[in-house]
C-alpha angles and dihedrals in degrees: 000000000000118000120185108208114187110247112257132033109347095045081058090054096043085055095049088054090062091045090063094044096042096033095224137089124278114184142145110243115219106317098328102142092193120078126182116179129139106359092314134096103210116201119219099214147159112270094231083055102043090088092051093046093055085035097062085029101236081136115032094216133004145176125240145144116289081227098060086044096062092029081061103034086222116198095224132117112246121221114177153353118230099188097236126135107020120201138147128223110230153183112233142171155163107314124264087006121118103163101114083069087071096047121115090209123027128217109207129172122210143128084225094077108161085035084061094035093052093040088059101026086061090044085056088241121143103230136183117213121212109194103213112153098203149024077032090163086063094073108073083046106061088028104255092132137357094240140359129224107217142157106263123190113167091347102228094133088058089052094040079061108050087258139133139191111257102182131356098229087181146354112225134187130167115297128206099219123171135201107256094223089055086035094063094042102036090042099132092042092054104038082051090053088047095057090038090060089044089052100049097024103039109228 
């Protein structure tokens, strides 16, 4: 069986969780992308990649964030949640300044850009989206949009930057999500690795 981890902290958790059930190291070496060990091929990916990888099944199952699942829409079955890796997508601004609720059309920056667009459009607020995939807290400060819609986890950055949340639009964690097509044939395989994650890892 594949399984595509997103590269950082929680691929090393994951991996820590199938130390504990199979009672022996799993770890990348150096940059290899590519890991066999006990009957699996683990790939070493970019988050944002993870959820195409298991799609067109070139990985059978896979972890990634809730919120990179609904950004992309992915067509994947989603199994579980492991609880790694909590975050909220938000709304947030410069501090103490609400104007953008008075505004007739909204500029917003993000790299979640269908996750902004869908928070407002159901609001019935015009928005702009302005795709920036980094230093995303810059924007409302130099005036490139009125707010931004980012990943916050303890929110120091926005504080470090004279921002606040506004409004929490969604919670995310890490998600174990399979391809359908895997997920009909390698049934047995994947349902036993689920339970075995819930045992060790108690979800």
């Amino acid at each position: 069986m594949t399984i595509a981890l997103p590269k950082g902290r929680i691929a090393e958790d994951v991996l820590a969780i199938f130390k504990k059930i199979f009672d022996e190291d799993f770890e990348f070496e150096n940059r290899k992308l590519i890991l066999k060990k006990a009957g699996f091929t683990f790939l070493n990916v970019r988050n944002w990649d993870v959820a195409t990888y298991v799609q067109k099944q070139a990985a059978d199952i896979g972890v990634v964030g809730y919120d990179v699942i609904t950004e992309l829409n992915s067509d994947v079955l989603e199994l579980m949640d492991l609880g790694l890796g909590k975050c909220r997508v938000s709304v947030a601004g410069i501090k103490g300044d609400e104007s953008y609720k008075n505004k007739t059309q909204i500029k917003v920056a993000s790299k979640l850009q269908n996750i902004a667009k869908n928070y407002f459009n159901k609001k019935g607020i015009p928005v702009e989206v302005i795709k920036l995939n980094g230093s995303i807290e810059l924007a409302p400060l130099v005036g490139l949009s009125d707010v931004i819609v980012d990943i916050v986890e303890t929110g120091n950055t926005l504080k470090e930057n004279g921002l606040e949340e506004k409004e929490v639009i969604m919670h995310s964690s890490a998600r174990l999500i399979a391809n359908k097509n895997s997920f009909s044939v390698k049934k047995k395989q994947i349902l036993e690795i689920i339970e075995k994650i819930g045992q060790v890892h108690g979800t």
